[in-house]
N, C-alpha and C positions, 0 to 999 in steps of 0.2 A: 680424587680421593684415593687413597692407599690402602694397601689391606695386609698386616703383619699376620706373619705364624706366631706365635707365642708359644716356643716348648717351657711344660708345666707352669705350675701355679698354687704358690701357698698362702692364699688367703690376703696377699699385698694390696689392697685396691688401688692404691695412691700410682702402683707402677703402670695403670693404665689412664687414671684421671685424665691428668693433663694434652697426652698425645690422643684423645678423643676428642676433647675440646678442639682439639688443632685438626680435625678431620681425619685421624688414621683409625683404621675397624680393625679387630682383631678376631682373629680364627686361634683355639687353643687344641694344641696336641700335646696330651697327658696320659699318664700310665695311670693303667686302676685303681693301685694304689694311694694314690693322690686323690683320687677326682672327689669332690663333692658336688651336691645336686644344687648348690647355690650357683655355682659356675657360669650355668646356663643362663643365668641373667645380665651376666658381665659380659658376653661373647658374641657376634655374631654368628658362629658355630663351635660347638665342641666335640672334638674326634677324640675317643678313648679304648688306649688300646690294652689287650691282656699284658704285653710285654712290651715296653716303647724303646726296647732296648733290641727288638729282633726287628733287623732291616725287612723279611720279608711279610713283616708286618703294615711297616712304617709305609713302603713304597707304594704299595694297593691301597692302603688307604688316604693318602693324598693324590693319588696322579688324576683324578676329576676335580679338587680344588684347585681356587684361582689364586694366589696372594704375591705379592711385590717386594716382601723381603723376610727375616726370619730375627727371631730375637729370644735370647733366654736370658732372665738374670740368676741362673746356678748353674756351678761347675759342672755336676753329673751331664750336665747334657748340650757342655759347648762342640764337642766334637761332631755329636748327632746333628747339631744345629748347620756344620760346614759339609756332612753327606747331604745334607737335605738340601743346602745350596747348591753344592757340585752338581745334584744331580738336577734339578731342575733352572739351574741356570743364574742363579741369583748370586746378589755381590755375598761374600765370604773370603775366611785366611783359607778358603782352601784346609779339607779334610789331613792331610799331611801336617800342615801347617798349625792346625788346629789341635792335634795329636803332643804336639810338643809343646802345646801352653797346658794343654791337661795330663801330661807326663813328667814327674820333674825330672825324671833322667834323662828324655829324651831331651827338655829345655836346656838342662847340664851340658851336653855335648853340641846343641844350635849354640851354646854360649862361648864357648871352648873355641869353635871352627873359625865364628866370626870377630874373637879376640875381646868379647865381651869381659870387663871385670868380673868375678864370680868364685864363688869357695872353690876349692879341692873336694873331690868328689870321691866314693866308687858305691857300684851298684853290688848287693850284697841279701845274699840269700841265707849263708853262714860264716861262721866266724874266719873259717879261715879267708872268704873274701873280703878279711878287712887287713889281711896284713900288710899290703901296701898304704893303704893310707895311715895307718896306726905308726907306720914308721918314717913315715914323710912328717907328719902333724903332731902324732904321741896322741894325750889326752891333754882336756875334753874335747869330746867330736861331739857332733850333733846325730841323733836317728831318728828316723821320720819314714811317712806312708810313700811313695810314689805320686799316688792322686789325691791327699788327703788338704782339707781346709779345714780352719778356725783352729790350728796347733791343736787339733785330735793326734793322738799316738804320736807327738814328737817328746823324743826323752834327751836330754844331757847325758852323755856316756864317760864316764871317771875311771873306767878299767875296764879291762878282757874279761873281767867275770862277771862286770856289771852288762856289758855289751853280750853277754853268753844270754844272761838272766833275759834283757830287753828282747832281745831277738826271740827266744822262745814264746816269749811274751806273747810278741804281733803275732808270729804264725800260727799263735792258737785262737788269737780275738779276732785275725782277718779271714781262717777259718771259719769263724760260727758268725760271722758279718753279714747282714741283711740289707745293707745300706744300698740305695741307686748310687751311693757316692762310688762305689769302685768297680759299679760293672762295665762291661768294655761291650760296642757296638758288635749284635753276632750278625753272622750273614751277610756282613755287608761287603762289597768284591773288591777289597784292599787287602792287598798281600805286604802288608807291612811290618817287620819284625817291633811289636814292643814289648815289652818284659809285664808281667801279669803285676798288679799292685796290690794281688795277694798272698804273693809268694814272692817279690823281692822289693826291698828295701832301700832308702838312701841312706848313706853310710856320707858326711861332711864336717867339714874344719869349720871348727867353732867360729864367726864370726866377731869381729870386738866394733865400737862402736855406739853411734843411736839406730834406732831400728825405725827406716821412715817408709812410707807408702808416697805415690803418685798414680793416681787417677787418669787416665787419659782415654779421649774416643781415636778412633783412625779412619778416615775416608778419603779415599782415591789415594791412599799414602801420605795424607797430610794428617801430624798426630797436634790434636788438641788438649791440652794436659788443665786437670782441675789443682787449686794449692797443695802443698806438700803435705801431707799430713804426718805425724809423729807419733811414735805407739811410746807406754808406759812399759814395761816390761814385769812379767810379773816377779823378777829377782829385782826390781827395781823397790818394788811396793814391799819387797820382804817376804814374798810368798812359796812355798816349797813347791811349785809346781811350773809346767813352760807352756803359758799362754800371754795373749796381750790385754791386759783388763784394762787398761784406757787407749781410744783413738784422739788426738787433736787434732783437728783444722780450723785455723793456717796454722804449721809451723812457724815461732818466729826465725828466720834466715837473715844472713848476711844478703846482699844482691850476687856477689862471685860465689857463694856457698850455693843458692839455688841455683843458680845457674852450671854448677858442676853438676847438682844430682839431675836435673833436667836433661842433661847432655847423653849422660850415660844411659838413663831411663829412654831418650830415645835411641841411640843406639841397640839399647839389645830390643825394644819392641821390632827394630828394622830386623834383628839377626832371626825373629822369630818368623817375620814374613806375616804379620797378624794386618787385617785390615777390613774394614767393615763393622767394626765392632768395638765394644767398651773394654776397657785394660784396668787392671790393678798390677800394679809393679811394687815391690817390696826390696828396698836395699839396705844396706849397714852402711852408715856414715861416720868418718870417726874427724868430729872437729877441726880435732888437734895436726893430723898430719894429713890431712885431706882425704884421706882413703875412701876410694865409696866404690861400693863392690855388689852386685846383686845376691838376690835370693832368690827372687823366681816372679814368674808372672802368669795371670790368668787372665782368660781373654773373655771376662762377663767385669764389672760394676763391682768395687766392694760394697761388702752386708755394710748399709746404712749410709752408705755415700750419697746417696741421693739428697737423703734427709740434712746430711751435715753439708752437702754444697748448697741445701735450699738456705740454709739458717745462716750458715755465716759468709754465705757470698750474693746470695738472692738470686743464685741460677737456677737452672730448672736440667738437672740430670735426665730424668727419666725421657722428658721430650728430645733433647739431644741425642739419646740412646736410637726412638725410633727412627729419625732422621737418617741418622748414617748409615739404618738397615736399610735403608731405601736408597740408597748414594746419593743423600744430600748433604749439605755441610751442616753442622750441629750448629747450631744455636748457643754459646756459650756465654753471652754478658753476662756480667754481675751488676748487682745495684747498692751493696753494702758491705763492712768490713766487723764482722763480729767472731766470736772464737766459740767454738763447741768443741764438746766431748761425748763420746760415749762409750761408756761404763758398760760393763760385763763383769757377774760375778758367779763363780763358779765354788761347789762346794770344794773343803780343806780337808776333806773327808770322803771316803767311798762307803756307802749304804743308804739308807733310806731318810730322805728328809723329814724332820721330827717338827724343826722350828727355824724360821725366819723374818726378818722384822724388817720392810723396805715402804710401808705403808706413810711413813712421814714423806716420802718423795713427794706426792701426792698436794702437801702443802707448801710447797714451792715451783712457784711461776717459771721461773728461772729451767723448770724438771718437766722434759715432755718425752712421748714416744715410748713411756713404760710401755716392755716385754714380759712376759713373766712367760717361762720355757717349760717350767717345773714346780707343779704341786706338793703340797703334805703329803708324805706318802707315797711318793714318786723316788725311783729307783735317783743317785746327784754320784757326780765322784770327780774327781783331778781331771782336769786337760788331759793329759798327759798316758791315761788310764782309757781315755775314750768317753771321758765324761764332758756332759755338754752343760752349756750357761743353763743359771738358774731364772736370772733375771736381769733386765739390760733397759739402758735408758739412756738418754741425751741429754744433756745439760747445754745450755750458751749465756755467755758472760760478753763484758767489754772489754776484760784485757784477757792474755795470755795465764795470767799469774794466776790471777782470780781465777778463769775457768779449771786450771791445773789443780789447784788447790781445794777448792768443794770438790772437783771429781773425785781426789785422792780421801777425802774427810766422808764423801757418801762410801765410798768402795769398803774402807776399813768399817765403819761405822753395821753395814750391813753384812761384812765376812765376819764379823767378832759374834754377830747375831744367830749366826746359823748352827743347827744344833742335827747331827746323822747318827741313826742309831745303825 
């Protein structure tokens, strides 16, 4: 029997179900923030700390626990997850290593070294460090957080005065930021230059293309990849803002088509050096002229992957997941071929939610896994602005076409609904 760390935990149960069935026990290391007193019934212990973010914390209070591997499925804390291996011995990409899947600058220049496809970059604190790429690329350029997920504060930049505008922006929203999402491991004895991802920026060359994801686990370096999945775009859908409101998996592919994005997808996970752990990789594919180029990768599970490999492949993600923390080979069969989506909708508006209508989901079979993020009366606002989903669900269908097509008729049908005072 095996015994996993789990750093944090929101309320997922499903991410433990199965790999308990399969005999592995979980120990949770969680910040106070987080913890609720239900926890304790899911765990075979829970360690909570005031700050899980300060190594001289972190280290005292695990060095009399026993456990055989480590596992998180959020960004905030894949890097803590590879100091906690480093230092007690456990498989991990390695603290360094780990640094540059939770950095995208730092992953920028692992991409760069190893000849990885990947945008034009610079790191960029003010305006004038963007006149190098402004004059290699012009507009639009992309601006985005360093450590940030689910397209929070990523903006399309149309000019120097829009780029002036954005940039003040972030340095005032990542100023008054509360989030675990951006804090950096203190104390811990790594003398490693990374740039703060509250104070500088990526600054990148627009991307052209479909914008696809692959999933994949790594152990002992061997990378086991789930189907391709394919985002909607929300300039796709019509929508003034830059997030992704629909996921699909499978993408339909050519056999040569997949087989390029798999190529490159393992390629750069090798340039990152990541291993012992779940991948999301995110590229730009453009059809027509083959072009397929990254965007970056993180070294946990994407949000709802589990879900969408359980529905439309019959695999079981999450058990895969603890396997590899333990250096075993994952488990990946499938037993079926069906198509999901999942849908996120975010207000078209910043203030307070008044009214929203997604209650019909409810009567449809076809609709599982409703989220609901955000109440009447709860602060909603654009992607783009640092606003998060309102509400989010899954749908699975028999073809491709079908699932694409109700995801796209729920998405509008429920954004037309929403009303922010």
């Amino acid at each position: 029997m095996k015994t996993i760390l789990f750093i944090g935990f929101r309320n997922k149960e499903r991410l433990l179900q199965t790999s308990k069935a399969n005999g592995y026990n979980f120990i949770l290391l969680i910040d106070r923030k987080e913890y609720k007193p239900e926890f304790d019934d899911l765990f075979e212990e829970v360690i909570v700390l005031k700050n899980i973010f300060d190594w001289s914390q972190v280290q005292p209070a695990l060095k009399n626990v026993s456990f055989d591997g480590v596992v998180t499925r959020y960004e905030d804390y894949t890097a803590l997850l590879a100091a906690i291996a480093d230092t007690f011995g456990l498989p991990s990409s390695g603290y360094e290593n780990a640094l540059k899947s939770r950095n995208k600058y730092l992953m920028r220049k692992a991409f760069k070294t190893h000849g990885v496809p990947s945008a034009d970059f610079a790191l960029i604190q003010k305006i004038e460090d963007a006149r190098g790429i402004i004059e290699r690329q012009g507009f639009p350029l992309i601006l985005k957080q360093i450590a940030g997920i689910h397209s929070r504060y990523v903006f399309k930049i149309r000019s120097e005065k829009d780029l002036e505008s954005k940039l003040n922006f972030l340095h005032e929203a990542m100023a008054n930021d509360t989030s675990l999402l951006s804090e950096n491991l203190q104390n811990y004895p790594a003398d490693l230059n990374v740039p703060d991802p509250k104070k500088y920026f990526l600054l990148e060359e627009a991307l052209r293309g479909e914008e696809l994801t692959v999933d994949a686990l790594i152990c002992d370096g061997e990378i086991y990849t789930t189907p391709v999945c394919k985002y909607v775009t929300s300039e796709e859908i019509g929508f003034d803002d830059h997030h992704l409101p629909i996921r699909l998996m499978p993408y339909e592919l050519s056999s040569e088509d997949e087989k390029l994005i798999l190529s490159i997808t393992r390629k750069a996970l090798k340039s990152l050096e990541l291993n012992y752990c779940a991948t999301h990789t995110e590229v730009f594919f453009d059809p027509e002229t083959k072009d397929c180029r990254l965007i970056e990768i993180a070294s946990r599970a994407g949000g709802f992957r589990s879900e969408m490999f359980e529905a439309s492949q019959g695999g079981d993600l999450d058990l895969a997941i603890s396997q590899v923390s333990v250096r075993k080979k994952p488990d990946m069969q499938t037993q079926k071929k069906q198509f999901t989506a999942v849908v996120e909708i975010f207000s078209p508006y910043d203030g307070i939610l008044e009214n929203i209508d997604y209650e019909f989901l409810h009567e449809d079979e076809a609709v599982t896994n409703v989220t609901v993020n955000k109440d009447l009366g709860d602060g909603v606002g654009l992607a783009q602005n640092g606003g998060k989903y309102i509400v989010k669900f899954m749908l699975v269908k028999n073809s491709y076409k079908d699932c694409l097509s109700q995801a796209k008729k729920y998405l509008k049908q429920i954004h037309k609904s929403i009303q922010v005072a």
